[in-house]
C-alpha positions as a Markdown table, in Angstrom:
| # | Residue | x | y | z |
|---|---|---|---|---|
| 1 | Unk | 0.0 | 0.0 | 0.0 |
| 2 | Unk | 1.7 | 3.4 | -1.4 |
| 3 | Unk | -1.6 | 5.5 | -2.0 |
| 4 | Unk | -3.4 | 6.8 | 1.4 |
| 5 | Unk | -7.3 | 5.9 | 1.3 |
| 6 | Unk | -9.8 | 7.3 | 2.8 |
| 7 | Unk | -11.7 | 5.2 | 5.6 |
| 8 | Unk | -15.1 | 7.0 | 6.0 |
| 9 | Unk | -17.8 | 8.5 | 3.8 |
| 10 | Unk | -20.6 | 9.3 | 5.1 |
| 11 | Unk | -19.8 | 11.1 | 8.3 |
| 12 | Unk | -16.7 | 13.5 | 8.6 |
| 13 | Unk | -13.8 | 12.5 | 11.5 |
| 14 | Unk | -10.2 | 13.8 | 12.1 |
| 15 | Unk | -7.5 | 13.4 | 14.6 |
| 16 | Unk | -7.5 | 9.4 | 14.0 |
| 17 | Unk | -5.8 | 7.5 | 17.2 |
| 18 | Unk | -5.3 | 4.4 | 16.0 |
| 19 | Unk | -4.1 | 1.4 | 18.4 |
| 20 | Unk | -4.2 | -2.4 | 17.7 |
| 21 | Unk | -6.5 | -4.3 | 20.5 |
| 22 | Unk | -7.6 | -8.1 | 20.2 |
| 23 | Unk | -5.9 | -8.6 | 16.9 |
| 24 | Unk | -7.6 | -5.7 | 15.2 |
| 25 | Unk | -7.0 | -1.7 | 14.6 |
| 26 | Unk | -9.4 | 0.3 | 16.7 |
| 27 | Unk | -9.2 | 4.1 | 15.4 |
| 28 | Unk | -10.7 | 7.0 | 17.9 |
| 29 | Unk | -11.3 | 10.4 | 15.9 |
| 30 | Unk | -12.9 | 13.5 | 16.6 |
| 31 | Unk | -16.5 | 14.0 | 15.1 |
| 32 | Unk | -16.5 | 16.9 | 13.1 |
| 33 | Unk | -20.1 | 18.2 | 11.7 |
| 34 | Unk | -21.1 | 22.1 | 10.6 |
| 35 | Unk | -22.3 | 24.0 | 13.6 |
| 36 | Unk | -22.3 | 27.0 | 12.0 |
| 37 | Unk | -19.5 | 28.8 | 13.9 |
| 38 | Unk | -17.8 | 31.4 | 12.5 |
| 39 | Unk | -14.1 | 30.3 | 11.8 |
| 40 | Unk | -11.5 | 32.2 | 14.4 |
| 41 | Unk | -7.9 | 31.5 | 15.7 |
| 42 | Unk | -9.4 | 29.8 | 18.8 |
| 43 | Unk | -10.9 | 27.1 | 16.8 |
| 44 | Unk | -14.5 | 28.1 | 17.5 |
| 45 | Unk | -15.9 | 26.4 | 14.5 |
| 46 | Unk | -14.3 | 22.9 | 15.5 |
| 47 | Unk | -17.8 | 22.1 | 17.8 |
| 48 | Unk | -17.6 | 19.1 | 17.8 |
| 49 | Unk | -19.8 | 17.2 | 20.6 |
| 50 | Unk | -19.4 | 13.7 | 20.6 |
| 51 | Unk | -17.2 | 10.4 | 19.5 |
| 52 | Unk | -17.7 | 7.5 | 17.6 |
| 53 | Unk | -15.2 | 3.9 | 17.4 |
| 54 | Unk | -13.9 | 2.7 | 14.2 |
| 55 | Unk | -12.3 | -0.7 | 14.0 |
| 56 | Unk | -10.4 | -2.0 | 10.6 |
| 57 | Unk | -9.6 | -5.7 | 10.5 |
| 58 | Unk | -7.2 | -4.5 | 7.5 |
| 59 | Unk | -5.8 | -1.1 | 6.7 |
| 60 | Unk | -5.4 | -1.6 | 3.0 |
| 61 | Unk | -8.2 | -3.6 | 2.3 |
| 62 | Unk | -11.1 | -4.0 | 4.8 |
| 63 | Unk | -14.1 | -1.7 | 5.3 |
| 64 | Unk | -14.0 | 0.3 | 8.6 |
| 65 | Unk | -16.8 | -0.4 | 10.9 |
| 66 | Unk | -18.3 | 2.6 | 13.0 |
| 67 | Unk | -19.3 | 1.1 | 16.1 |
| 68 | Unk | -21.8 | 4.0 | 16.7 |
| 69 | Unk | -21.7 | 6.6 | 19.5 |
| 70 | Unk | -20.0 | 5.7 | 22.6 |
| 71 | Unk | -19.6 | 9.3 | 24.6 |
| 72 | Unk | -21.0 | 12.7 | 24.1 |
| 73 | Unk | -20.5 | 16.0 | 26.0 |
| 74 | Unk | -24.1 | 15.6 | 27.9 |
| 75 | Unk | -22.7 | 12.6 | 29.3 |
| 76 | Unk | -19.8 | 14.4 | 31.2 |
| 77 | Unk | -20.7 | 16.0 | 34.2 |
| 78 | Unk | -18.0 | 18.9 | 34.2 |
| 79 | Unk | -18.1 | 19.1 | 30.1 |
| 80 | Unk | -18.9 | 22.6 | 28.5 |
| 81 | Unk | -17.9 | 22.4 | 25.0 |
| 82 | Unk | -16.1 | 21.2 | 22.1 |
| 83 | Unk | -14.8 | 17.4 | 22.4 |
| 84 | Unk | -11.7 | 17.7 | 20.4 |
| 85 | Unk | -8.7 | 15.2 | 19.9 |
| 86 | Unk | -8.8 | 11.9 | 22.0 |
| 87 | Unk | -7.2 | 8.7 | 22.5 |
| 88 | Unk | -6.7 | 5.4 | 24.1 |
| 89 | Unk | -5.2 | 2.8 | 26.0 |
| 90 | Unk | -5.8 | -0.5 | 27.4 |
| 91 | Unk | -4.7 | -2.1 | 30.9 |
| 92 | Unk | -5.9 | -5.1 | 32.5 |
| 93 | Unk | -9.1 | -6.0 | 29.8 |
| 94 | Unk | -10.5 | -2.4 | 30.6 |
| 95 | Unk | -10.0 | 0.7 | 27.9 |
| 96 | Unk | -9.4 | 4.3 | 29.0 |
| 97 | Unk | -10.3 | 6.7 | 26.5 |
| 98 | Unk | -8.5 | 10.2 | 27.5 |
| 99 | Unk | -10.1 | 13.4 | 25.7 |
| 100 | Unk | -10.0 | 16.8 | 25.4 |
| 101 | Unk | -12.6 | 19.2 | 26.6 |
| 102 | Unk | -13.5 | 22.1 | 27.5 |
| 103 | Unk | -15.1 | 22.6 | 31.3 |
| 104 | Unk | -18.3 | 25.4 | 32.0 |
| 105 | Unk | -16.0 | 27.9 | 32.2 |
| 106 | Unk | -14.5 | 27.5 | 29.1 |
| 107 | Unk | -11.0 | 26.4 | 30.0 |
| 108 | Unk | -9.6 | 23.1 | 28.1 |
| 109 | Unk | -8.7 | 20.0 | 30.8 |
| 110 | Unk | -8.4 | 16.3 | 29.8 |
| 111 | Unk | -10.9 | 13.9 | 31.3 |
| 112 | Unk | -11.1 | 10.1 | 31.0 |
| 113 | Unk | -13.6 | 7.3 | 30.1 |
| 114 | Unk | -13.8 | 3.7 | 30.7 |
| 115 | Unk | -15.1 | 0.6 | 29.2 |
| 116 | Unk | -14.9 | -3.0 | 29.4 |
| 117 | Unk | -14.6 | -3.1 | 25.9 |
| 118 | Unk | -12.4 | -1.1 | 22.7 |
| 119 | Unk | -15.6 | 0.1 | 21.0 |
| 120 | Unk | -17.1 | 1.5 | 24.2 |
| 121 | Unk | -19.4 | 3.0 | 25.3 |
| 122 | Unk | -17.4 | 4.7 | 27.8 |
| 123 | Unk | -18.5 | 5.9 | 31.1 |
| 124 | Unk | -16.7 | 9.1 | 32.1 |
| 125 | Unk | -15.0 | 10.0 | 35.8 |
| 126 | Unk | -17.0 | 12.6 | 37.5 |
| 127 | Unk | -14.3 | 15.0 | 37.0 |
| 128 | Unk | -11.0 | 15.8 | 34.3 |
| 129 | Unk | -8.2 | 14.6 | 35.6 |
| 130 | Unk | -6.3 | 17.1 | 38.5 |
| 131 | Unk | -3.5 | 19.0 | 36.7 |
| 132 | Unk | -4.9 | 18.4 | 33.4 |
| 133 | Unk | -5.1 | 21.6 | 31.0 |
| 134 | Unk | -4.8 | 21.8 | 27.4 |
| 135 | Unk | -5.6 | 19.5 | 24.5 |
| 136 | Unk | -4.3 | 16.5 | 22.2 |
| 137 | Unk | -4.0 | 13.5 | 24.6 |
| 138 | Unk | -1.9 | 10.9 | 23.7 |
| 139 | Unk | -1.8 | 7.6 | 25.5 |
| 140 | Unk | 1.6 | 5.5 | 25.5 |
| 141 | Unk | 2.5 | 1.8 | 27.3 |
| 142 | Unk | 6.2 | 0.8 | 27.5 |
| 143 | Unk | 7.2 | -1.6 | 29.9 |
| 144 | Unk | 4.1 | -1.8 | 31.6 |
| 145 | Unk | 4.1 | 2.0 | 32.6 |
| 146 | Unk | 2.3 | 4.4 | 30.9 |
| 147 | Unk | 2.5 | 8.1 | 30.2 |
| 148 | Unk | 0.3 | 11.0 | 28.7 |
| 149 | Unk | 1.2 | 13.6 | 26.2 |
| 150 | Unk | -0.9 | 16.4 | 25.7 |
| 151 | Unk | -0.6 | 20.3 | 24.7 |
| 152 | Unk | -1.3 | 22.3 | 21.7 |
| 153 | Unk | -1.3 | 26.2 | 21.5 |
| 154 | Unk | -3.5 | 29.5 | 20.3 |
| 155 | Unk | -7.4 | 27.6 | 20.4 |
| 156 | Unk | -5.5 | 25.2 | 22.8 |
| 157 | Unk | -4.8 | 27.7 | 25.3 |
| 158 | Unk | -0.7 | 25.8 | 26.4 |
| 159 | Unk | 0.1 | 29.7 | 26.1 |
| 160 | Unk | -1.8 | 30.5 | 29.3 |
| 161 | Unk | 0.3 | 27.8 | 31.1 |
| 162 | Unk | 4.2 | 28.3 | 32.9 |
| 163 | Unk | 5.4 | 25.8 | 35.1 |
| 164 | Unk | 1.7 | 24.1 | 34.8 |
| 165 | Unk | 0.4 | 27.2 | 36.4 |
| 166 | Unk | -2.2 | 29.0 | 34.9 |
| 167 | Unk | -0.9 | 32.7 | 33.9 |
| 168 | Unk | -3.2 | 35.6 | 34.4 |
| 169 | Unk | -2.2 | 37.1 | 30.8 |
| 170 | Unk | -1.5 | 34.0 | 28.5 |
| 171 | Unk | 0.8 | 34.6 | 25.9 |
| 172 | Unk | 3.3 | 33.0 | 23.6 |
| 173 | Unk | 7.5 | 33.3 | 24.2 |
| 174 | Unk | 9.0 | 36.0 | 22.0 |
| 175 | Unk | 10.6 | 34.5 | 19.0 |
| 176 | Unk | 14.3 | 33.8 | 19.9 |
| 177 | Unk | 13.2 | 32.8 | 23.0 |
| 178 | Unk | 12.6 | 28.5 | 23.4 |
| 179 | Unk | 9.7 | 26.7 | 22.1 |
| 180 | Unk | 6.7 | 26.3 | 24.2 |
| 181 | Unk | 6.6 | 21.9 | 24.5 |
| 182 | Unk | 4.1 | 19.7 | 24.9 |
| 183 | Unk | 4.0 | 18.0 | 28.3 |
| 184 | Unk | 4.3 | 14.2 | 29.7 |
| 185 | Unk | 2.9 | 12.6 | 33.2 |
| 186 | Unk | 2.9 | 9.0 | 33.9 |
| 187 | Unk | -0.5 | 8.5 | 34.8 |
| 188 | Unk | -1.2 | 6.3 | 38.1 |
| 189 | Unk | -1.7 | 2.8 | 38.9 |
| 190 | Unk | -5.7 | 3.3 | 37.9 |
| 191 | Unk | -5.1 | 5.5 | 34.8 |
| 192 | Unk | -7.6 | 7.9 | 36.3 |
| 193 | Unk | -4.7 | 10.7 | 37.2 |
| 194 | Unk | -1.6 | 11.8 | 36.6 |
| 195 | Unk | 1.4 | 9.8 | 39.4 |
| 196 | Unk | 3.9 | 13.1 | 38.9 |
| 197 | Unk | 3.7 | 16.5 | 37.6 |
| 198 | Unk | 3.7 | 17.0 | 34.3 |
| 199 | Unk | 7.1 | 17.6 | 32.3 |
| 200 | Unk | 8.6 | 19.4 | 29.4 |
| 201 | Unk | 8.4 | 17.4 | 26.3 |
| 202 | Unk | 12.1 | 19.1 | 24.9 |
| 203 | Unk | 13.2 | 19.1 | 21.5 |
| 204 | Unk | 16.3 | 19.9 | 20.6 |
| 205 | Unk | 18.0 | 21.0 | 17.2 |
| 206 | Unk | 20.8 | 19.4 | 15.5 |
| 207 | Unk | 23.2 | 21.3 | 17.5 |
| 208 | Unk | 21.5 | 20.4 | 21.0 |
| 209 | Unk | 19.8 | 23.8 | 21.7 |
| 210 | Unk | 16.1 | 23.5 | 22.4 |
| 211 | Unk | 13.9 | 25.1 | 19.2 |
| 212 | Unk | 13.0 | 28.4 | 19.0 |
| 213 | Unk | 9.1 | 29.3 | 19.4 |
| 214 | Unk | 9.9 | 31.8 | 16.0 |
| 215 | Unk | 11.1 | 28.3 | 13.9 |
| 216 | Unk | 8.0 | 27.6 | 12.9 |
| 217 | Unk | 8.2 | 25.3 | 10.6 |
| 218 | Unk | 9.9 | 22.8 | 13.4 |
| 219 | Unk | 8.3 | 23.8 | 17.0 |
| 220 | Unk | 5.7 | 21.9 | 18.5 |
| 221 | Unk | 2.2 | 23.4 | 17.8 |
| 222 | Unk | -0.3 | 20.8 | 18.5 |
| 223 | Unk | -1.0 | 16.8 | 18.2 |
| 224 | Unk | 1.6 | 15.0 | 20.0 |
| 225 | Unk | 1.9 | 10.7 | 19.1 |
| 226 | Unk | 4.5 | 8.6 | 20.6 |
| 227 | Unk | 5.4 | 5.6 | 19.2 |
| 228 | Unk | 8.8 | 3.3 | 19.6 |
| 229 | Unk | 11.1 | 1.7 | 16.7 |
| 230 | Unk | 13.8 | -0.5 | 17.1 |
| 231 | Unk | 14.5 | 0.6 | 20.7 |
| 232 | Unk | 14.1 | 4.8 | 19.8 |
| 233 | Unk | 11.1 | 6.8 | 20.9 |
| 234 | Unk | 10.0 | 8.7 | 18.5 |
| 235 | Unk | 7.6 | 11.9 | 19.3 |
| 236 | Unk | 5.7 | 13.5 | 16.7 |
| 237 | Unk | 3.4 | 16.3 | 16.6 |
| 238 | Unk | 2.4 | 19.3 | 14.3 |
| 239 | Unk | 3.5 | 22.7 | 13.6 |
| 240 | Unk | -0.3 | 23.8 | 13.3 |
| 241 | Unk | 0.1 | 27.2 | 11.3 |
| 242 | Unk | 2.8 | 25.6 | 8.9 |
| 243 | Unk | 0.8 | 22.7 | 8.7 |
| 244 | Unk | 3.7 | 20.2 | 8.8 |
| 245 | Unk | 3.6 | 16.7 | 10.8 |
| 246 | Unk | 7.3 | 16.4 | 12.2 |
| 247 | Unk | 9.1 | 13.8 | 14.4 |
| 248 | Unk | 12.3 | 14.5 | 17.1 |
| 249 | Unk | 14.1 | 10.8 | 18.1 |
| 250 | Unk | 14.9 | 10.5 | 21.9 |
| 251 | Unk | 16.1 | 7.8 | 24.3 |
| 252 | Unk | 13.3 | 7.6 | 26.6 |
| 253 | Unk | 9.5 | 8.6 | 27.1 |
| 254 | Unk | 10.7 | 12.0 | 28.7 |
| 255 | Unk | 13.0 | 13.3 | 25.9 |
| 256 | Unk | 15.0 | 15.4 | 25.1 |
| 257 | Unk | 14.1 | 14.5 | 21.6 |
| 258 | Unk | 16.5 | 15.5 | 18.8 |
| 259 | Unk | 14.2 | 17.1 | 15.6 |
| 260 | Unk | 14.7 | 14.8 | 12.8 |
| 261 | Unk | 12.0 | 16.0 | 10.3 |
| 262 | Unk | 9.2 | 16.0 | 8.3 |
| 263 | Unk | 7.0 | 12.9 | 8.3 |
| 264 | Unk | 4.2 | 14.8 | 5.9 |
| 265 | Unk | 4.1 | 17.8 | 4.0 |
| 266 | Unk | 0.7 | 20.2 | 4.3 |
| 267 | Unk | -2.8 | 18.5 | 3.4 |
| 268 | Unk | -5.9 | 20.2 | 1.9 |
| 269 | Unk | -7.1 | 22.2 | 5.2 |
| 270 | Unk | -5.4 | 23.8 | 8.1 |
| 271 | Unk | -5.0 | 20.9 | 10.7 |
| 272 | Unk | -2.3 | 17.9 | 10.7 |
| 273 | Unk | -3.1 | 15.3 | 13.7 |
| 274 | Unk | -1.7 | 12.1 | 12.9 |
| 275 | Unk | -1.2 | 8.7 | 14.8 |
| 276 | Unk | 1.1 | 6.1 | 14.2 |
| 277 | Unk | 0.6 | 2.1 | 14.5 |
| 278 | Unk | 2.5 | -1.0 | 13.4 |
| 279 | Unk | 0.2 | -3.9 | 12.3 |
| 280 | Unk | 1.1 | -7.4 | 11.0 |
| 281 | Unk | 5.0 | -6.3 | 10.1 |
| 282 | Unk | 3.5 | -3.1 | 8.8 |
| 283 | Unk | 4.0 | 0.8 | 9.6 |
| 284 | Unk | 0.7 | 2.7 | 9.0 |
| 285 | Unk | 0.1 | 6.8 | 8.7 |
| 286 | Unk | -3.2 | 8.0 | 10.2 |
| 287 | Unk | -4.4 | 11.3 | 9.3 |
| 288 | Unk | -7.3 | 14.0 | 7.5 |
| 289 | Unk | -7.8 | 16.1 | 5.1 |
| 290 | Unk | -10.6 | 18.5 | 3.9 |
| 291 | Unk | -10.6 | 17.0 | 0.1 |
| 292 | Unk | -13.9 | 15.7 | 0.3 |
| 293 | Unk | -15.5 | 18.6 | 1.9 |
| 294 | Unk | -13.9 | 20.5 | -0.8 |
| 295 | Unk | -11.2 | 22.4 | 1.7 |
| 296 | Unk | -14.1 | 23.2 | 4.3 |
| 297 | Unk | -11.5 | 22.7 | 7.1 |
| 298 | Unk | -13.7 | 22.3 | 9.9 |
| 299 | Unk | -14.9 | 19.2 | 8.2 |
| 300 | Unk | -12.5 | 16.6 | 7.8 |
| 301 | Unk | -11.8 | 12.9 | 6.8 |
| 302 | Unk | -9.4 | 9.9 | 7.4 |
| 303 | Unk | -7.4 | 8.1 | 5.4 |
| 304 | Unk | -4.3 | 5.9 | 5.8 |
| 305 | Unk | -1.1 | 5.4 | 4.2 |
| 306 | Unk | 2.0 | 3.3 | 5.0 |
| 307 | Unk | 4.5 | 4.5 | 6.5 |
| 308 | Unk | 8.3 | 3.3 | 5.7 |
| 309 | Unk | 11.7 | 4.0 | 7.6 |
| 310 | Unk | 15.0 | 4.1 | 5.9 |
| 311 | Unk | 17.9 | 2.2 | 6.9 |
| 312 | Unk | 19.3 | 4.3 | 9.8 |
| 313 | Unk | 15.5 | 4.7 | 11.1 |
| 314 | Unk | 14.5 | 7.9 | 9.6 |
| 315 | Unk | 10.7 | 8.2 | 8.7 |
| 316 | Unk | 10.5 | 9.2 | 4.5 |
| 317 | Unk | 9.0 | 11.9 | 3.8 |
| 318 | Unk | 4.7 | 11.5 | 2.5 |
| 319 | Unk | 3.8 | 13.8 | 0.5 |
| 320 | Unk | 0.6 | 15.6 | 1.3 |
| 321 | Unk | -2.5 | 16.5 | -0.7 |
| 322 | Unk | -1.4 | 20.2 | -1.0 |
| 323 | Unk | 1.6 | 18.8 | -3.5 |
């Protein structure tokens, strides 16, 4: 498979998080319909209210199967609005999916939901998770510990955040000053919280200086996936406004990462999220674009491609739909 396809046609969905469970891929999007909000730097018009479960027994070949509804902002008793990017991760025969929301007053945490099975429902906690803020969760097992990356900038408000303390005027660094990073907690023993305070997700450029928040074609923006090859860790993310997916190589979950670069060039709309998955020998490319919507950017689909390394592990280089 060298030609991505797309996975869905007759509902829109973005941000696929795609993990293998039980022998099969299980993909959690976002759910994007028109509600008619004006489009704005905070991401207004991405409304979206509730999620659906795709599973694929074959990325190339096999029809994805929507499993339905299996949470919605009415079922979360601290949810406001807009259910953005999600994903999730499986411990002991239960299934926590980890999402992005925004609470009544407006003000993005990360809450949790759990089922006894991959294509839900899911039943939320009561409350996000404490010390949560911010957007783009990204669940990741090695060695039977796992962690949560989240963050994303401008509509996902990791500006307002220093030292994960909210700021009373949010604003980005100056240029030539370091890169605002995503962040990394290993969550607890019942994958309801975080077991430490969240960290700096670092990347570094080829000379070992951290990136600069003006370099924006290479700084973290939004969308963070984890996923290891041949004993690396490889974090990759978008750079939102330059609508590149990139990748940094590091020795551990925590980083630093070293910037390696571009895994896709810019798709048909303004948003890049990604996952990455191996399945039966296979590296796959999860993504969206706004071709079928005809560029509507709020209104996105999924499609998959394989993904190939090159001999000393560097990802090459897909071309996008804008080339």
């Amino acid at each position: 498979m060298k030609e991505p396809r797309y996975l869905v046609d007759d509902l829109y969905m973005a941000d696929p998080s795609a993990h293998v469970f039980n022998g099969k891929i299980y993909i959690y999007p976002s759910h994007d319909y028109d509600s008619g909000q004006p489009e704005n730097d905070n991401g207004d018009h991405f409304a979206m209210k509730d999620y659906h479960v795709y599973s694929l027994e074959n990325p190339e070949t096999s029809k994805a199967i929507d499993h339905g509804k299996v949470l919605e902002v009415s079922d979360i008793p601290w949810g406001g609005r807009q259910l953005w990017d999600s994903d999730c991760a499986e411990k002991n025969g239960k299934y926590y999916l980890y999402f992005s929301l925004k609470d009544k007053t407006d003000i993005f945490r990360i809450g949790v939901a759990v089922s006894d099975k991959p294509e839900g429902p899911f039943v939320p906690e009561k409350n996000p998770i404490i010390g949560s803020y911010s957007i783009d969760p990204c669940a990741f097992e090695d060695d039977g510990n796992y962690y949560l990356y989240f963050g994303g900038i401008w509509g996902g408000q990791l500006q307002r955040y220093r030292n994960n303390k909210a700021q009373e005027i949010g604003a980005l660094p100056e240029d030539n000053a370091p890169a605002l990073c995503a962040k990394v907690a290993k969550l607890s023993g019942d994958m309801l919280e975080f077991a430490e305070t969240p960290k700096d997700v670092i990347i570094l450029d080829e000379n070992g200086e951290p990136l600069k928040q003006g370099d924006t074609e290479k700084r973290f923006f939004e969308a963070s996936w984890m996923h290891k090859y041949n004993g690396k860790y490889y974090f990759s993310y978008s750079t939102g406004d330059t609508h590149l997916l990139c990748y940094a190589i590091g020795d551990n979950p925590y980083g630093p990462f070293i910037y390696q670069g571009v895994i896709l060039t810019p798709v048909v709309g303004w948003t890049t999220h990604h996952s990455i998955v191996e399945f039966e020998g296979k590296w796959y490319l999860f993504h969206h674009d706004c071709v079928p919507s005809n560029d509507i950017t709020w209104l996105r689909s999924m499609k998959v491609v394989e993904l190939e390394y090159d001999k000393d592990g560097k990802i090459i280089t897909i071309e996008g739909t804008k080339s």
